[in-house]
C-alpha positions in Angstrom: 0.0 0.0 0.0 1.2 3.3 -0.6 2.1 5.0 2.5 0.6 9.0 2.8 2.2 11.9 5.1 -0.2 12.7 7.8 -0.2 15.9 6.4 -2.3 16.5 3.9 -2.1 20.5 3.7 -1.8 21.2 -0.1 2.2 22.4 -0.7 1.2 25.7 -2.1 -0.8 26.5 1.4 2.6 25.5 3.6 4.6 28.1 5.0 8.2 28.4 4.3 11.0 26.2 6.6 12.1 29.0 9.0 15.7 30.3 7.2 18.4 30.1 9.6 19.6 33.2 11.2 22.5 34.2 10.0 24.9 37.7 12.0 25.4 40.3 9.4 29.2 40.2 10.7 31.4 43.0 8.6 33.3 41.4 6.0 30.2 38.7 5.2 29.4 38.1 1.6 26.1 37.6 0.9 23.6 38.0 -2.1 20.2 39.7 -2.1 18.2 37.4 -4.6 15.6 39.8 -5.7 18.6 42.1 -7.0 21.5 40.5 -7.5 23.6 42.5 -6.3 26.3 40.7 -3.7 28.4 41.9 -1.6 30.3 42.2 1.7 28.7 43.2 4.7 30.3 47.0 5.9 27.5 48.1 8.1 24.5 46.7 10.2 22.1 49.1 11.5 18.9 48.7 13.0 16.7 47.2 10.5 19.0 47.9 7.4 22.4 46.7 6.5 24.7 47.8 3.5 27.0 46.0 1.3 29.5 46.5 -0.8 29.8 45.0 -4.1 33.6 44.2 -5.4 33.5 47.4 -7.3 33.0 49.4 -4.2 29.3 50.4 -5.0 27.0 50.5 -1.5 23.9 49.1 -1.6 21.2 49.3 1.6 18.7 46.4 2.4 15.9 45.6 4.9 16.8 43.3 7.1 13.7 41.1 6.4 13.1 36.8 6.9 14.6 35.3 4.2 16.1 37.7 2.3 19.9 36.8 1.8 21.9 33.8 0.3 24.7 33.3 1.8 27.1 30.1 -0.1 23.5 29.5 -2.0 21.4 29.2 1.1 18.1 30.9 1.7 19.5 33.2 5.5 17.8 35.8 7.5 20.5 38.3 8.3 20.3 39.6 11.9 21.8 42.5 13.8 24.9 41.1 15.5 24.6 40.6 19.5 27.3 42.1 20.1 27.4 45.3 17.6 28.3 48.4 19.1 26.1 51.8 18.6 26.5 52.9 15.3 29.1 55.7 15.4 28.5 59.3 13.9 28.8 59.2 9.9 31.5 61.1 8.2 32.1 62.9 5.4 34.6 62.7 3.0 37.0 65.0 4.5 36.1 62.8 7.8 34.1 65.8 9.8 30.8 64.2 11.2 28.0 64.2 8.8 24.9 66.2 9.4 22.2 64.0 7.6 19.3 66.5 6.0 21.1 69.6 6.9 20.2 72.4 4.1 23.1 74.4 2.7 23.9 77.8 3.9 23.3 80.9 2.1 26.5 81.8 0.2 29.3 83.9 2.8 30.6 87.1 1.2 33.9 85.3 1.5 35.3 83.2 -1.3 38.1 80.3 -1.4 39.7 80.4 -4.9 41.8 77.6 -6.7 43.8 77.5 -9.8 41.9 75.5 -12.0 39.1 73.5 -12.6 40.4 70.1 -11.8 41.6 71.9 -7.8 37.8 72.8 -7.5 36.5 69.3 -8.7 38.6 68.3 -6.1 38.0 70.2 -3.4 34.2 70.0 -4.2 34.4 66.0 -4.0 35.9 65.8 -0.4 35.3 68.7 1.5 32.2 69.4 -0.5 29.3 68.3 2.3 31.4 71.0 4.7 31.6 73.6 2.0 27.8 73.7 1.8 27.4 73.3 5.3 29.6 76.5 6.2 28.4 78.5 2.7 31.6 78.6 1.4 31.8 79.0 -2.3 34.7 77.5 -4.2 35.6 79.6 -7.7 38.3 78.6 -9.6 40.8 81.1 -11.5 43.0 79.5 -14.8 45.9 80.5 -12.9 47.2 83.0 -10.6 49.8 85.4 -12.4 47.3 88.1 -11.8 46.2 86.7 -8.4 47.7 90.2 -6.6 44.9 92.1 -9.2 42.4 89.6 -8.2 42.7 90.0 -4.6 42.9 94.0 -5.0 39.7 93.8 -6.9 37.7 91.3 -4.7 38.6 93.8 -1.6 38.6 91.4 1.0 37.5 92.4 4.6 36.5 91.3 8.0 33.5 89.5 7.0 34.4 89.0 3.3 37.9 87.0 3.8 39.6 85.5 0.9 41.3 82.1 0.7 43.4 81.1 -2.1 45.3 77.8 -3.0 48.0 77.4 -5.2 49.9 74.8 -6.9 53.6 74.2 -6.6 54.2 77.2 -4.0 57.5 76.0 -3.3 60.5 79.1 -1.8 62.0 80.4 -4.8 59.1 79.7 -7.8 57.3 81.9 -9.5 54.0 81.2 -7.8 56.1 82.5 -4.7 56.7 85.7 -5.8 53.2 85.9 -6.9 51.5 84.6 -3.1 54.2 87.3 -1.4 52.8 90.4 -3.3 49.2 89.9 -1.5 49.6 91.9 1.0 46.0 92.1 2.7 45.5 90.7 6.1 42.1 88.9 5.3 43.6 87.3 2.1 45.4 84.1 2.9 47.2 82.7 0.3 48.7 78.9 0.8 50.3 76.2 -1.3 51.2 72.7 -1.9 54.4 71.9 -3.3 52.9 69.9 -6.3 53.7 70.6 -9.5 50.2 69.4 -9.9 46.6 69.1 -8.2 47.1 65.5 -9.6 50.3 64.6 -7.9 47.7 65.9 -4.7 46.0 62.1 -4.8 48.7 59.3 -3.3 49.9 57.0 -5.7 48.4 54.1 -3.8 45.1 55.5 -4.3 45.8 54.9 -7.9 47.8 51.4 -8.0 50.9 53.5 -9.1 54.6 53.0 -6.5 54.8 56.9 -7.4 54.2 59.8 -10.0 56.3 59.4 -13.0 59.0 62.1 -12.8 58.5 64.5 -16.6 61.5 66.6 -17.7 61.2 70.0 -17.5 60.0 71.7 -20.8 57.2 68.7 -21.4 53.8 69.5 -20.6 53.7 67.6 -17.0 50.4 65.9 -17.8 50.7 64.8 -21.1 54.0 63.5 -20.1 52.6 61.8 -17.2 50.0 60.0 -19.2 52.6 59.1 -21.6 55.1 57.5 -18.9 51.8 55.7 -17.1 50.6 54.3 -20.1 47.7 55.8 -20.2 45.9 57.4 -23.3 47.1 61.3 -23.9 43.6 62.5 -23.2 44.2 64.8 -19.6 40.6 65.2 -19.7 39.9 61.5 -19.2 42.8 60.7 -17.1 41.7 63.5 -15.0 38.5 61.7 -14.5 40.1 58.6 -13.6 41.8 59.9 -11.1 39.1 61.9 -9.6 37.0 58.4 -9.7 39.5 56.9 -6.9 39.8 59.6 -5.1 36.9 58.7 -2.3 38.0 60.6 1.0 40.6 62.3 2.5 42.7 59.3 2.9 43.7 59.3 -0.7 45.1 62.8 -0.1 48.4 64.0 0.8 49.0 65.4 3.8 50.4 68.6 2.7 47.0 69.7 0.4 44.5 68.5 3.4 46.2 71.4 5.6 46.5 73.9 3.6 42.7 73.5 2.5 41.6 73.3 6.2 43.6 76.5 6.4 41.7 78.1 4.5 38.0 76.9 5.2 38.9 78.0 8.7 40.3 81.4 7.7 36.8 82.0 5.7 34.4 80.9 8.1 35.8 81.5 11.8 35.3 85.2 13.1 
């Protein structure tokens, strides 16, 4: 005779087996089905928890019954035991992040930068700040008339100029040009780049160092050329920018002299 389960509840009226719970540890890959996407676990917060993918895109999920694979398996991620609060979010430039805060009407003071890639820059890490503290970031295709500039802007007490320039090195010609502003609410400072590019470490890049161009060769061209890279600055510039994700890909001597000035514009 043909034996029969006790149960006779039709199979499309049975409620899922109970998936095994599973602690959404950092560093745990897992895959959300009803996406795709997979990923390692950076953060667990109540209800939500946010992977990241091998490309270094974030993704945040629900932390619902049955809503992860993990090795092929149907889990339910949970909220480990032990997981301490959540600390403050940070920014790029690593100041704590001040979710839904609006942006500031505009200051009368300005921060300039040589060109457009040292504002792209600028904007990208210490842009959340920038907004918070109304600080508008201009940029000027050089500084040979930078003395003209700062006459004409007529800084004062509450409309202070920064400036940043590239390759201010004792010496240069961008040294001659910082020490003829003589206004005490301009503030002029440097890096000793030749470059905003040399700016971004090497390692952010998966370069030992920047290549070292001879003088009288355009340095970026040139540095495209020694790295391989198509002679397109435009792109490369892109590329760069593209690793660049906080202000740990920055050298030191660029995040100073930027704090520098965001403090000389904003504090009385």
């Amino acid at each position: 005779m043909r034996q029969y389960s006790p149960d006779l509840t039709p199979p499309w009226k049975k409620k899922p087996a109970p998936a095994p719970e599973v602690a959404a540890e950092p560093g745990l890959v897992v895959e959300e089905p009803g996406s795709g996407f997979c990923g390692a676990v950076i953060r667990c917060e109540a209800g939500t928890v946010t992977l990241e993918d091998r490309f270094g895109k974030h993704r945040v999920f629900p932390l619902q019954p049955r809503g992860f694979l993990l090795e092929g398996r149907v889990v339910t991620l949970v909220r480990p035991a032990s997981a301490a609060p959540a600390r403050p979010a940070r920014t790029a430039s690593g100041s704590v992040a001040v979710p839904g805060a609006r942006a500031r009407v505009a200051r009368a003071g300005r921060i300039y930068v040589e060109g457009r890639h040292d504002a792209e820059l600028v904007e990208k890490v210490w842009g959340d700040d920038l907004r918070i503290e109304g600080v508008v970031v201009e940029y000027l295709e050089g500084v040979d008339d930078l003395p003209a500039i700062v006459e004409s802007f007529a800084p004062g007490p509450d409309a202070r100029l920064g400036v940043l320039v590239d390759h201010l090195v004792p010496g240069t010609k961008e040294w001659r040009i910082a020490e003829a502003v003589t206004s005490e609410h301009a503030l002029v400072v440097g890096h000793p780049y030749i470059d905003i590019w040399q700016a971004v470490k090497p390692s952010a890049l998966g370069i030992e160092a920047w290549p070292v161009i001879p003088r009288g060769q355009d340095w970026k061209t040139g540095v495209c050329r020694a790295l391989g890279w198509p002679e397109n600055t435009g792109a490369a510039w892109q590329a760069i920018l593209g690793r660049v994700r906080s202000y740990r890909d920055l050298e030191p001597e660029l995040l100073g002299c930027v704090e520098r000035l965001i403090d000389h514009v904003t504090v009385p």
